[in-house]
C-alpha positions in Angstrom: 0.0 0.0 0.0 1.3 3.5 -1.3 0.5 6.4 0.7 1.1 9.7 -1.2 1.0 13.4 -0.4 -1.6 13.9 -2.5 -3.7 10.7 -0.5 -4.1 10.5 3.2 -5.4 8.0 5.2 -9.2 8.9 7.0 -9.8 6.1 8.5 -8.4 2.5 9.6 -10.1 -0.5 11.2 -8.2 -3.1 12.4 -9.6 -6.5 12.2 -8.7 -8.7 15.4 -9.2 -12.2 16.0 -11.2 -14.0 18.9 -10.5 -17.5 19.5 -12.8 -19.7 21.1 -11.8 -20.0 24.7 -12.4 -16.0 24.5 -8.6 -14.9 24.3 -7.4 -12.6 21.6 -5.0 -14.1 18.8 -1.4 -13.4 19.8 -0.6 -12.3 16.5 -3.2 -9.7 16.9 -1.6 -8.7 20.6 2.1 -8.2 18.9 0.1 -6.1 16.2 -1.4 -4.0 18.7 2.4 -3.6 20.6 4.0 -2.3 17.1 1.2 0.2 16.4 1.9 1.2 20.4 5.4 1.4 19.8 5.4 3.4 17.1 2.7 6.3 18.8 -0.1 5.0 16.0 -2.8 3.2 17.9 -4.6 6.3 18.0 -4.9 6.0 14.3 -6.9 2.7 14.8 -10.4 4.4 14.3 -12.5 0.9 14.9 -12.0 -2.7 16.0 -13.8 -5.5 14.7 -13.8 -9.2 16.1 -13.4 -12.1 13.6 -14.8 -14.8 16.1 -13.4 -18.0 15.7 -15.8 -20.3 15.1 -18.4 -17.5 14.4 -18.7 -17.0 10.5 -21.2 -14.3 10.9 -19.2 -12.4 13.1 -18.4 -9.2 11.5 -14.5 -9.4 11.6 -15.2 -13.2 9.8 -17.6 -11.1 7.1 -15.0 -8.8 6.4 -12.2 -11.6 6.0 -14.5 -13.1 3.3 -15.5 -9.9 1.8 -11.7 -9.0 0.7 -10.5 -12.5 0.4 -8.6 -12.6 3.7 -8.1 -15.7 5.5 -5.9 -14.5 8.9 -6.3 -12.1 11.0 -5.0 -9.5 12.3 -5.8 -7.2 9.2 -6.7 -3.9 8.3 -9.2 -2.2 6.2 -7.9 1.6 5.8 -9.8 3.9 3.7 -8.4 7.5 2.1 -9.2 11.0 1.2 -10.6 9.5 -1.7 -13.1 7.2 -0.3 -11.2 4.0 -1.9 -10.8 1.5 0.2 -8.3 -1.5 0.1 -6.9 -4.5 3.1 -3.4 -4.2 4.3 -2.5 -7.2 6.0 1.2 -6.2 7.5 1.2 -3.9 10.5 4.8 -3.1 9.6 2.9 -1.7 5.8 0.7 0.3 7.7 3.0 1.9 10.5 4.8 2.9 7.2 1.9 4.0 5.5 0.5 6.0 8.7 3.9 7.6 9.7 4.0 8.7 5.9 0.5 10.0 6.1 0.8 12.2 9.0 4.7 13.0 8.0 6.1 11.6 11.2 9.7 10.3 11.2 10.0 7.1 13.6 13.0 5.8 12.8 15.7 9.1 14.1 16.9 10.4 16.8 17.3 14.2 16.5 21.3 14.8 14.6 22.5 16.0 16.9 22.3 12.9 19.7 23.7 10.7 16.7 26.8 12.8 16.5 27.7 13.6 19.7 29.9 10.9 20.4 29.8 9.4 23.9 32.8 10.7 26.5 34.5 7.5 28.2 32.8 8.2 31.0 29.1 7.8 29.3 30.3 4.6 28.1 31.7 2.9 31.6 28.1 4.2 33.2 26.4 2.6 29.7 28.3 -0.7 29.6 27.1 -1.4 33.8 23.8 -0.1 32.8 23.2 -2.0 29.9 24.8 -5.7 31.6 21.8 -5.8 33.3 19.3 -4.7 30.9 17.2 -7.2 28.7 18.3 -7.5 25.2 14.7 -5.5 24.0 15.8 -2.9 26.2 19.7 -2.5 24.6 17.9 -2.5 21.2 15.6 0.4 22.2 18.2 2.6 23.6 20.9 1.9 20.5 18.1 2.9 17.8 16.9 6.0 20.1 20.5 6.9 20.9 21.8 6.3 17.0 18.8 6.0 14.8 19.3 4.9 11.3 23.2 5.7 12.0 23.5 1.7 14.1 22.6 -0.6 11.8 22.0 -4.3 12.4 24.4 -6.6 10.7 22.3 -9.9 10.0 23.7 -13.3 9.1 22.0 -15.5 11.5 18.9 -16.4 13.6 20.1 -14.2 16.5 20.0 -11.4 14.0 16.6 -11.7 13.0 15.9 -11.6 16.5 17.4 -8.4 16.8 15.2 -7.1 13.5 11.9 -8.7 15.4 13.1 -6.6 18.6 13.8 -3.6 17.2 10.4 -3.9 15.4 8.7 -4.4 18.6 10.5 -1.3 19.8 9.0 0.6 17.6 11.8 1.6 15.0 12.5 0.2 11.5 15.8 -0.2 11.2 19.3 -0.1 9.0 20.1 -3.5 8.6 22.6 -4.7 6.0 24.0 -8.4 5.2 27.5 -9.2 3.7 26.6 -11.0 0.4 30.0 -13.3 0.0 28.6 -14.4 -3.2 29.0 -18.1 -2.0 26.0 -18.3 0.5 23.2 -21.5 0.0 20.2 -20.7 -2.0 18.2 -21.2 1.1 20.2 -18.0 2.4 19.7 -16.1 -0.6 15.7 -17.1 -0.3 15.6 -16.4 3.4 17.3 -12.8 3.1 14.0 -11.8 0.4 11.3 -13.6 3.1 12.8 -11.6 6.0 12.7 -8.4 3.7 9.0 -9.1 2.9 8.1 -10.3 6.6 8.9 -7.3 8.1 8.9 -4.6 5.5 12.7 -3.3 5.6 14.8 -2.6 3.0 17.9 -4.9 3.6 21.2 -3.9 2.2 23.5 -6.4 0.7 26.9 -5.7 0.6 29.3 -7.3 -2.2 33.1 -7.6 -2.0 35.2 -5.2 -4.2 34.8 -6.7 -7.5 38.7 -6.1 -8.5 40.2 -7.2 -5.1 37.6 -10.4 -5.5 38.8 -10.9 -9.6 42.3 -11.0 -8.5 41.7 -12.9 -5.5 40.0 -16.0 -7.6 42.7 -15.6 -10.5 45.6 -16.3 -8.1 44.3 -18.9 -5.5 40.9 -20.3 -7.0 37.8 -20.7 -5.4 38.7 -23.2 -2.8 42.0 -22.7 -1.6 40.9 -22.2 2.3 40.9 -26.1 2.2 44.5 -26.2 1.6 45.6 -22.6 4.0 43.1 -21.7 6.1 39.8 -19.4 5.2 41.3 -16.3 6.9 42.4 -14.6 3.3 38.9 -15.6 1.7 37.2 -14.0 4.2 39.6 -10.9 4.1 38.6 -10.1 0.5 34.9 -11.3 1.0 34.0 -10.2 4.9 36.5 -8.7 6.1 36.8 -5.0 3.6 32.9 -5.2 2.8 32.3 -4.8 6.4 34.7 -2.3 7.1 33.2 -0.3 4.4 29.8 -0.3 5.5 30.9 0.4 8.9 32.3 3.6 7.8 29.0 5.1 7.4 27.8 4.1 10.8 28.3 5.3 14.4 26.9 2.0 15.8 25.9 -1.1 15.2 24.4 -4.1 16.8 25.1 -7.9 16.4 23.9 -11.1 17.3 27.1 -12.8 19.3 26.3 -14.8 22.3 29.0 -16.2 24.7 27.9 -19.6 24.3 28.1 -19.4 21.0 32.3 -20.6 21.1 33.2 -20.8 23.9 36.8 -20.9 22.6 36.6 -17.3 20.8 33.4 -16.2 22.0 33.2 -16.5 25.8 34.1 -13.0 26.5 31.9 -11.1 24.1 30.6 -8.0 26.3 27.2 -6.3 25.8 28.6 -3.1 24.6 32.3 -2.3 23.4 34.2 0.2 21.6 35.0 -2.0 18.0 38.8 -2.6 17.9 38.8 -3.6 14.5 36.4 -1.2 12.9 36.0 2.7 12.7 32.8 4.8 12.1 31.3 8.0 11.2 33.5 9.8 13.9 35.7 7.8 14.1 35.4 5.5 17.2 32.5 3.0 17.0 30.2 1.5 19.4 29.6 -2.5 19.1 26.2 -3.4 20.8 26.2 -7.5 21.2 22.3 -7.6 23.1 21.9 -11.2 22.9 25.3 -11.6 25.0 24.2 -13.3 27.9 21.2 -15.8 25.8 21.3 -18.9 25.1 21.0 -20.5 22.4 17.5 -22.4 24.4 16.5 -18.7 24.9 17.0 -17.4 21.4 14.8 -20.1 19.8 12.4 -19.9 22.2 11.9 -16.2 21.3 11.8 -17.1 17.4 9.4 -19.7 18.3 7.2 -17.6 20.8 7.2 -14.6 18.3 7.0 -16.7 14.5 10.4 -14.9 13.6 11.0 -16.2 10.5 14.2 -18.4 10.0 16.7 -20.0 7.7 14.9 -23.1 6.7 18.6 -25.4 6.6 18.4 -25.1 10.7 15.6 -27.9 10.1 18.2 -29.5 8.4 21.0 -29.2 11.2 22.8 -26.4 10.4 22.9 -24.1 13.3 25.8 -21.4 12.7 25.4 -20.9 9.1 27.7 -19.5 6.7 29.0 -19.6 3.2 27.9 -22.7 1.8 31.7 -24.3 0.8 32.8 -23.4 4.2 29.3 -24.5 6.4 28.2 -28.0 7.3 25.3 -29.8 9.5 26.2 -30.7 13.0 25.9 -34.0 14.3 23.7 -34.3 18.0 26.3 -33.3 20.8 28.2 -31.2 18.3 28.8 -27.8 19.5 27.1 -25.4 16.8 30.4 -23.6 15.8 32.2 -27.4 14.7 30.0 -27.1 11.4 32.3 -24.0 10.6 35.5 -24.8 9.0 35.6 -28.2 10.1 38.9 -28.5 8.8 40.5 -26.0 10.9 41.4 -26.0 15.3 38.6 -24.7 17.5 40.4 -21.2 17.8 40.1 -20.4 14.1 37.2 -20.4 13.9 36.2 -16.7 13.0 36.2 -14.8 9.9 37.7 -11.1 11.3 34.6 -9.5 11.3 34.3 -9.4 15.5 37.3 -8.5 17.7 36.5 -8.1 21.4 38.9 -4.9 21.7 38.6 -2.7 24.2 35.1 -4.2 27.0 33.4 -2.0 28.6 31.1 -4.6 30.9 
């Protein structure tokens, strides 16, 4: 659904589901949380019921009358009197912020550039160790806005997306496109796109540093020395030339994630491999202290989408020459170059540097 200047939104009803033991539909209770979070449930002129079980209800009647089979949905009508179903509450939080000319997803400039003394970030690193993972989220995207961006290759990275979402914001995200990840990946990144209604950046390697790359070592030569120069040319550059753009940005490293390069990651850092917009820049790991029981619990609790090869058991997933199914009472990193010791197993893109928790 478009929203133009010249077309404004008059009205919205919002189409909720009922099921029969009299409780509402959770979907419809995270739809309602989004709409709060973003300062548009005011905007919801009228509720309706679809009543499960109840085909004459008048939330089921307007289901069949627009050809919509779940609920929550929304019936919005314009300036114009047309009227048409939007079934995403991340389209219409678009669509509504547009309408009214709101901007959700900034701080003011001015917080964004100010960097942070090191005093802030001492006082920010103890306050944040103790602070849920939704509410590190919320404070990055109100402290930095569109300038910290979410850097998604996994599950725990879509959890981020969902939380940020839920916070209220849409976010920057971007994801490294190595050019040697599964189909399933390439699939996924589009679903997730669609799902919540972000634009997703996808960030190549340098097309001449790759060519050269190839010509001189091939397309598999991490088998023979180690994947550390591969990833240099295919990682390790792309990412430090997004994060150049950037004052922040948030990732989804837990500590039990390797416990032989991972066991240390703090919830907030200064990035010692990485530099930003003014230089310094801030490293946000909220999902520090999970586990990998919690994070799937969240995905499953929520319907955050995910990559469908972790049916298959693949549970750190990466490029697809270098990435391999785990066997029961594997750890999840040993499908990561198998080939290689325990302690290699990284790719340069996370340093712990200087913690600040």
């Amino acid at each position: 659904m478009q929203a133009t200047q010249a077309t404004q939104l008059t009205h919205v009803t919002m189409v909720k589901k009922r099921l029969g033991n009299g409780d509402d539909c959770r979907k419809c209770v995270q739809a309602e949380g989004v709409l709060r979070g973003h300062g548009l449930w005011e905007r919801i002129d009228r509720i309706v019921w679809a009543v499960e079980g109840e085909p004459h209800s008048e939330g089921m009647q307007l289901g069949a009358r627009f050809g919509v089979a779940a609920a929550p949905f929304f019936v919005v009508r314009d300036d114009r009197g047309h009227e048409q179903v939007v079934e995403s509450t991340i389209k219409l939080v678009r669509s509504l912020a547009r309408s009214v000319e709101r901007v959700v997803e900034s701080p003011p400039p001015s917080a964004a550039d100010s960097p942070l003394t090191a005093v802030e970030l001492a006082e920010l690193a103890l306050k944040l160790a103790a602070s849920e993972p939704l509410d590190i989220v919320r404070f990055a995207l109100e402290r930095w806005g569109s300038d910290c961006a979410i850097a998604w290759s996994g599950a725990e990275d879509v959890v981020l997306i969902d939380l940020a979402v839920r916070a209220g914001f849409t976010p920057s995200v971007f994801c490294l496109d190595t050019g040697r990840l599964h189909p399933e990946t390439y699939r996924f990144i589009d679903k997730v796109r669609t799902h919540y209604g972000l634009s997703i950046d996808l960030i190549s390697p340098d097309a001449r540093a790759l060519q050269a790359f190839v010509r001189k070592k091939g397309l598999f030569s991490f088998y023979e020395d180690g994947h550390q120069e591969c990833c240099a040319v295919r990682k390790v550059e792309p990412l430090r030339r997004t994060l150049a753009g950037y004052h922040a940005w948030m990732t989804g490293q837990r500590k039990d994630q390797s416990p032989a390069t991972r066991a240390q990651v703090p919830v907030l850092q200064l990035d010692a491999g990485f530099t930003g917009k003014s230089g310094a820049l801030v490293k946000l790991n909220p999902l520090s202290h999970w586990s990998s029981a919690q994070v799937w619990k969240y995905i499953r609790d929520n319907d955050v989408p995910y990559n469908p090869l972790h049916e298959r058991g693949f549970v750190s997933i990466g490029c697809e020459p270098c990435t391999r199914a785990v066997t029961p009472g594997q750890h999840e990193r040993e499908g990561r170059w198998w080939w290689e010791a325990a302690t290699q197993k990284e790719c340069g893109l996370h340093c712990v540097g200087p913690k600040l928790v």
